[in-house]
VOBA-1610 file (N, C-alpha, C; in pm, whole numbers, padded with zeros to 5 digits, always signed):
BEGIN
Unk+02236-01240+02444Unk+02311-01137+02372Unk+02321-01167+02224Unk+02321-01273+02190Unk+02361-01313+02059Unk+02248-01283+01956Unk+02106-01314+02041Unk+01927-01270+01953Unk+02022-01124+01892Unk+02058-00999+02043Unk+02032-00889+02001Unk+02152-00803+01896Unk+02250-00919+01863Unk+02335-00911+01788Unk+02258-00959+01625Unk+02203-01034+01616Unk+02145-01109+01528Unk+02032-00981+01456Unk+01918-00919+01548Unk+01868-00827+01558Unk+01911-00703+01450Unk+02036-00679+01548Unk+02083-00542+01538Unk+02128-00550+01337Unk+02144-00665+01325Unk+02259-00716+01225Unk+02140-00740+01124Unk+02028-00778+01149Unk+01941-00778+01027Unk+01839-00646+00979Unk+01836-00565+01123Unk+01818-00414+01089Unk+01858-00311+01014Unk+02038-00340+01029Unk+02115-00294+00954Unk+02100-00309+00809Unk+02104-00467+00779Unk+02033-00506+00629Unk+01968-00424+00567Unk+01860-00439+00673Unk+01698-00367+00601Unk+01726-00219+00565Unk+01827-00167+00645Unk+01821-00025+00644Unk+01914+00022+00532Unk+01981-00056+00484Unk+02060-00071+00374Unk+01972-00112+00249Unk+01905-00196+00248Unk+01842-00228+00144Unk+01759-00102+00094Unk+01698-00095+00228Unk+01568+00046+00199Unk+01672+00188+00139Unk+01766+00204+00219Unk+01900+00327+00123Unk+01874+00335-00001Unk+01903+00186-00054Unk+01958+00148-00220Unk+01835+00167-00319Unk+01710+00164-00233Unk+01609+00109-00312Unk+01543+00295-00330Unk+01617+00381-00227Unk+01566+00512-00202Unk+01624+00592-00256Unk+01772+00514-00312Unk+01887+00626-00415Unk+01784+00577-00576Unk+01756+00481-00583Unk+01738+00474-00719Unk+01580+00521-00743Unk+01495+00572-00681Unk+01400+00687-00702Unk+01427+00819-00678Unk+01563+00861-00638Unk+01591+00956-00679Unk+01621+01047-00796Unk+01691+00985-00863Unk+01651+01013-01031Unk+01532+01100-01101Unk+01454+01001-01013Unk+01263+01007-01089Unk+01202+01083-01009Unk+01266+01154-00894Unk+01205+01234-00819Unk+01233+01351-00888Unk+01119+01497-00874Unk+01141+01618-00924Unk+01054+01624-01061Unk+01051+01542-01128Unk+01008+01526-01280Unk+00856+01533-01254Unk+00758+01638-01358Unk+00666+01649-01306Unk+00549+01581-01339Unk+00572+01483-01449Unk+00454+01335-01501Unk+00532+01294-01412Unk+00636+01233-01334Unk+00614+01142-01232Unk+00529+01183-01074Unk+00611+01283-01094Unk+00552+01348-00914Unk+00396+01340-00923Unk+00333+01390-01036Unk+00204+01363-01021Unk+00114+01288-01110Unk+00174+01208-01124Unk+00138+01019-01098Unk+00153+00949-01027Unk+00266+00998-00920Unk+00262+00955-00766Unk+00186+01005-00680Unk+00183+01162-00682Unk+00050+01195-00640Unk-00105+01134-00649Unk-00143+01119-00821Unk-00250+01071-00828Unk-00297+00916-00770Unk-00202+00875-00768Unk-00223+00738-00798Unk-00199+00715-00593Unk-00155+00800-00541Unk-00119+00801-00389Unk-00285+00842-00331Unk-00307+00904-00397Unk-00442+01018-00327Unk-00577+00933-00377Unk-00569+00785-00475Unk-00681+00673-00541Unk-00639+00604-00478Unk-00526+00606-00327Unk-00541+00494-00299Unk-00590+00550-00142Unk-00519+00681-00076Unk-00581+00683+00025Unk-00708+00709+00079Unk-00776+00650+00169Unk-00956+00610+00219Unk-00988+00519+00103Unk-00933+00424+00063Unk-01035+00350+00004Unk-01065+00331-00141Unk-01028+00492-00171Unk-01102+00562-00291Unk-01086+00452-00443Unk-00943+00418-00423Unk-00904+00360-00557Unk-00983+00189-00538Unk-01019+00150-00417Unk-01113+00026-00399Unk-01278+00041-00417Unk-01303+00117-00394Unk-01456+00196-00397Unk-01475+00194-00541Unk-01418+00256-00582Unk-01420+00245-00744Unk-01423+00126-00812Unk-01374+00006-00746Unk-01344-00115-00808Unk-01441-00175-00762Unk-01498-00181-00664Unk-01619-00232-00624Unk-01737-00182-00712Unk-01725-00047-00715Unk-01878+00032-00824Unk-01857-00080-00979Unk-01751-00054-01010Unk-01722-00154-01121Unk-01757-00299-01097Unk-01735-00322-01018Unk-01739-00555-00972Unk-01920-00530-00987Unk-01941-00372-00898Unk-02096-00430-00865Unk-02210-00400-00950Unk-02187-00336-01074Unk-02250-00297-01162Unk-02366-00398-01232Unk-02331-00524-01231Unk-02440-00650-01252Unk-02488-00663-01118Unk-02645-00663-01098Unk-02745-00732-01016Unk-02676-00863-01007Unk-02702-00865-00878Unk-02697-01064-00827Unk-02580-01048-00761Unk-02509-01225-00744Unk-02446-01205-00644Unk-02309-01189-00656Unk-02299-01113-00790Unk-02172-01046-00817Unk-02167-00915-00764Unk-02259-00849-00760Unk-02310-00722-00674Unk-02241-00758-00506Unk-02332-00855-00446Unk-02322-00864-00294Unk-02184-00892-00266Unk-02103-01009-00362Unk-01986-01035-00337Unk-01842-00909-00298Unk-01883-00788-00413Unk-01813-00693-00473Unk-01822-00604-00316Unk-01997-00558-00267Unk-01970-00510-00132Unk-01921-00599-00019Unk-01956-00701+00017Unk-01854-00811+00124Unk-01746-00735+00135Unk-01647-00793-00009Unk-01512-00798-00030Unk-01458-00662+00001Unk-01558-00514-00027Unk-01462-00428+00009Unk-01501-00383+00158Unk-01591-00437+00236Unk-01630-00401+00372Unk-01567-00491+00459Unk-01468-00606+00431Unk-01404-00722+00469Unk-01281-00667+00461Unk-01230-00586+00343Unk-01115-00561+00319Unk-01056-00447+00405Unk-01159-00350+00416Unk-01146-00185+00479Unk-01134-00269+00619Unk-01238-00336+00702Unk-01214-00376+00799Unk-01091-00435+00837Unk-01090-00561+00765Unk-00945-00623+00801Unk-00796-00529+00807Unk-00761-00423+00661Unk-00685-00311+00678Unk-00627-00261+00753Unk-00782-00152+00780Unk-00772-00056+00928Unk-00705-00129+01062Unk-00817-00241+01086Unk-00737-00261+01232Unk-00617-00337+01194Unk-00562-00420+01140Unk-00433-00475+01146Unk-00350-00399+01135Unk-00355-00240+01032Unk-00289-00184+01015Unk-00238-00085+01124Unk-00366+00006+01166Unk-00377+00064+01290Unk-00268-00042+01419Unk-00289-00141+01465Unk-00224-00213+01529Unk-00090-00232+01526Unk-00039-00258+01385Unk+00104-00293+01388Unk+00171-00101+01413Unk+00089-00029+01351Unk+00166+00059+01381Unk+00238+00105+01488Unk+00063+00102+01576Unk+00074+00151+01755Unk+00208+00076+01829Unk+00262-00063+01810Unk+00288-00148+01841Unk+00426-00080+01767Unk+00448-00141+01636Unk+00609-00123+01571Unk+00635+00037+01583Unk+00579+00116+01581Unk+00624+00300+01595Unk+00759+00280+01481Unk+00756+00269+01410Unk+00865+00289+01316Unk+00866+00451+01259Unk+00997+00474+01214Unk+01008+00637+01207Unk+00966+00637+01040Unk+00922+00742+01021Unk+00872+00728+00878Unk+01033+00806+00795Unk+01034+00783+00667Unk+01176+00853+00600Unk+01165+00981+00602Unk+01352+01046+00585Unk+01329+01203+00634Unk+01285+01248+00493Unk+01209+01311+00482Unk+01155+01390+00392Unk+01193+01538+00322Unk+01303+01566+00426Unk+01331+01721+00460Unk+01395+01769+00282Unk+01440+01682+00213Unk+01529+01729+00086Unk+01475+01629-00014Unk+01356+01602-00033Unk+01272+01566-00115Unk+01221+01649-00209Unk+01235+01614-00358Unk+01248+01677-00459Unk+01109+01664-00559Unk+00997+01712-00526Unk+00896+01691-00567Unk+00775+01802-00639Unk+00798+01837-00736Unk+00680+01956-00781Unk+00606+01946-00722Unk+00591+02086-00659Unk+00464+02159-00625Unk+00386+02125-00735Unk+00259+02134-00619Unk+00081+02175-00741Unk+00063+02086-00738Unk-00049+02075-00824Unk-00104+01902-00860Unk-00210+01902-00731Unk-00224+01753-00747Unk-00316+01658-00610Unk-00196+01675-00522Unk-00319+01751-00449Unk-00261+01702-00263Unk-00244+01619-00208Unk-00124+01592-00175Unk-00076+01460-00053Unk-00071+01484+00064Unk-00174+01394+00167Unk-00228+01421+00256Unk-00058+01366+00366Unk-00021+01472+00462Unk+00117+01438+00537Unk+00059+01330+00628Unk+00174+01226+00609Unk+00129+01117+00707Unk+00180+01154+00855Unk+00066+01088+00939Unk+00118+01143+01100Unk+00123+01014+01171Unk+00090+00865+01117Unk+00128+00753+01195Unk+00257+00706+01163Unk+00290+00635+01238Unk+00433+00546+01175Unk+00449+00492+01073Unk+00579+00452+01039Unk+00577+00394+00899Unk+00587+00278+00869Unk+00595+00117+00954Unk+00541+00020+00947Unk+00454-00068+01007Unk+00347-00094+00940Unk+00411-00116+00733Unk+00269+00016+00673Unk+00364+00008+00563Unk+00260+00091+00433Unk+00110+00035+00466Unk+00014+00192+00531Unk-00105+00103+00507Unk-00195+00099+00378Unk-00129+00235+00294Unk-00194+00224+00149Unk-00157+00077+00087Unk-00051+00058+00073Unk+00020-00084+00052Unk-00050-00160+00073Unk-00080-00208+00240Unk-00143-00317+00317Unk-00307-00326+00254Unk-00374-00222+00225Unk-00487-00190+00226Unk-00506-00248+00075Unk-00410-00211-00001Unk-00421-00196-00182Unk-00447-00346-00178Unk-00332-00433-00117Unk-00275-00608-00131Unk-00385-00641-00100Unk-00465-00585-00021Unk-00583-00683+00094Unk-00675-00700+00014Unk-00742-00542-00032Unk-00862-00547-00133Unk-00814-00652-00272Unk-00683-00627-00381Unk-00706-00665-00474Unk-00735-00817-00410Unk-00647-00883-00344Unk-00673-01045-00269Unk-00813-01066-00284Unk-00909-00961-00183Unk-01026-01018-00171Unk-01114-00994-00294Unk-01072-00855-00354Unk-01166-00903-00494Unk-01155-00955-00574Unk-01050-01008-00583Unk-01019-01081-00705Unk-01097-01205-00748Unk-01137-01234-00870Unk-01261-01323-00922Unk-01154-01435-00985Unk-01240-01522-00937Unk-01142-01688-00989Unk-01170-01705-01129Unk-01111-01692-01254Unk-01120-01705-01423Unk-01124-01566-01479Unk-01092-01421-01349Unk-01113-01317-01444Unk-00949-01266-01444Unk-00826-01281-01509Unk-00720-01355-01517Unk-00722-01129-01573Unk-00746-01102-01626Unk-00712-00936-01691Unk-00763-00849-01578Unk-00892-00844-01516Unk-00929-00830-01390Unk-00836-00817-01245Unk-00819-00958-01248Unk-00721-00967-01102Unk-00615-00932-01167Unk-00526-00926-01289Unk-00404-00829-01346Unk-00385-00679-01312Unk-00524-00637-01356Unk-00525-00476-01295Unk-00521-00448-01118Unk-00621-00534-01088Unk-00630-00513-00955Unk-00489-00497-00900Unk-00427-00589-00905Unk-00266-00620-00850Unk-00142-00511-00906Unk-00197-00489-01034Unk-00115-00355-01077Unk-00132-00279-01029Unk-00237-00224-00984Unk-00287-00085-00917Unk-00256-00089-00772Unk-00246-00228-00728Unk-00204-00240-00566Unk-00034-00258-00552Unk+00015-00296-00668Unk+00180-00243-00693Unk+00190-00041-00728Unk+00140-00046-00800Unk+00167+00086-00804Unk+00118+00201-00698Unk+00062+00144-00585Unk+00043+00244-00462Unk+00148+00240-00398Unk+00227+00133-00384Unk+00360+00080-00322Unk+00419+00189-00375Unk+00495+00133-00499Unk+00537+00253-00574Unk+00543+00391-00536Unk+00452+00432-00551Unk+00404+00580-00542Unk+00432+00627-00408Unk+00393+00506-00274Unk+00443+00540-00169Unk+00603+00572-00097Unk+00645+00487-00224Unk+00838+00468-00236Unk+00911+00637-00305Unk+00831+00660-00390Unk+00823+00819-00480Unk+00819+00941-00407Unk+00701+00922-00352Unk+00692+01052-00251Unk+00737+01073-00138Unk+00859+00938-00067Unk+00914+00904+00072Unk+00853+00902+00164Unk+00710+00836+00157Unk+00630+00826+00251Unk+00689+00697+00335Unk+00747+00625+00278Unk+00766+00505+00344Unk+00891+00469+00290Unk+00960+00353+00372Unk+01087+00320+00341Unk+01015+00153+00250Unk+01131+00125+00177Unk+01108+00001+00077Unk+01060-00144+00161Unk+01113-00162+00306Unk+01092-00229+00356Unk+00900-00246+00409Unk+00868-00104+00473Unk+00700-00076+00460Unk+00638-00112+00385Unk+00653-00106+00250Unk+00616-00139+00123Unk+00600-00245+00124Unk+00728-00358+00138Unk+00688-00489+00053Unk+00610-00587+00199Unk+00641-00515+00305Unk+00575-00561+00439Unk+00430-00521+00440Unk+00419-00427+00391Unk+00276-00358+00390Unk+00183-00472+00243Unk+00258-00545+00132Unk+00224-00626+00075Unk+00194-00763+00090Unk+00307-00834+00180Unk+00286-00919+00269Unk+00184-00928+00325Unk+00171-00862+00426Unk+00071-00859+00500Unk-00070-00817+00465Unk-00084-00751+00365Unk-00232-00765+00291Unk-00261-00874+00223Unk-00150-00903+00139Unk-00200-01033+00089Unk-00279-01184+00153Unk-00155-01160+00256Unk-00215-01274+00394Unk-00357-01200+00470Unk-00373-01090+00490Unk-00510-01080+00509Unk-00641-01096+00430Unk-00593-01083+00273Unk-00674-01076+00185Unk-00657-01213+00180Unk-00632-01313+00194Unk-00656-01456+00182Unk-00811-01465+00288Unk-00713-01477+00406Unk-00852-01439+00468Unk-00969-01385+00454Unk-00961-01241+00441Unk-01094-01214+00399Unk-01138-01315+00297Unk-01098-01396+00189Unk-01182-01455+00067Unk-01258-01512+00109Unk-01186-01573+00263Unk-01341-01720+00318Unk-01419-01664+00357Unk-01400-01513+00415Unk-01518-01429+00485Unk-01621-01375+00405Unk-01561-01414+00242Unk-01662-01345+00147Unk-01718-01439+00084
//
């Protein structure tokens, strides 16, 4: 009895934390350079798109900065998908209510999510790739990468796709996969 007291009692936490962290993007919700910079920056990250791009970039020199650049993002998409796919099936977490979300119309389309909500797999996906592409001495390089894999988080926190907890779980856990993938690359 005491686990499910313990449980119940650190759920509560989380669900509190994720509240606090969901009142203070409220503000910034509605405004229409944010909404669609959350948009954009939501829609470069879902399929890949905003990693694909970073790869065309890594792979632009012949050699084995080229081969490395495809590895890393066919290591990364792989590792992603199924870990991500998995925890979902498994945790079924409810995604946030959305119903009084304050967001301009127009713009880029945001595709409605229909899996559960932990963890963030744009998140998981963003952490994994920048991990695995990231180049050892390219110090402005792996800066962007990691910015751009914070700011999907972000963006996912903006549009209430996910609660704050998805997010930094969905970071976690790419990062630790993107370790992995590095030896695979």
């Amino acid at each position: 009895m005491q686990t499910d007291q313990g449980v119940t009692g650190l759920a509560k936490v989380v669900g509190a934390v994720d509240d606090r962290v969901d009142t203070w993007f409220e503000p910034l919700r509605g405004k229409p350079g944010l909404d669609g910079a959350a948009k954009v920056i939501t829609g470069l990250g879902d399929r890949g798109l905003m990693w694909a791009a970073t790869t065309a970039w890594r792979a632009r020199r012949p050699g084995p900065s080229r081969a490395r650049a495809v590895r890393a993002l066919a290591v990364a998409g792989v590792e992603s998908s199924l870990v991500n796919a998995g925890l979902k099936a498994v945790i079924g977490r409810s995604r946030p209510d959305r119903s009084a979300l304050r967001v301009v119309d127009g713009g880029v389309p945001v595709r409605e999510p229909k899996t559960s909500s932990f963890p963030s797999g744009h998140t998981l996906a963003a952490f994994c790739a920048a991990t695995v592409m990231g180049e050892r001495g390219d110090r402005a390089g792996n800066a962007l990468l990691f910015t751009s894999a914070a700011l999907v988080g972000v963006s996912r926190l903006h549009l209430r796709a996910h609660h704050a907890s998805d997010v930094v779980g969905g970071a976690a856990i790419g990062v630790a996969l993107g370790l992995v993938g590095r030896r695979l690359v």
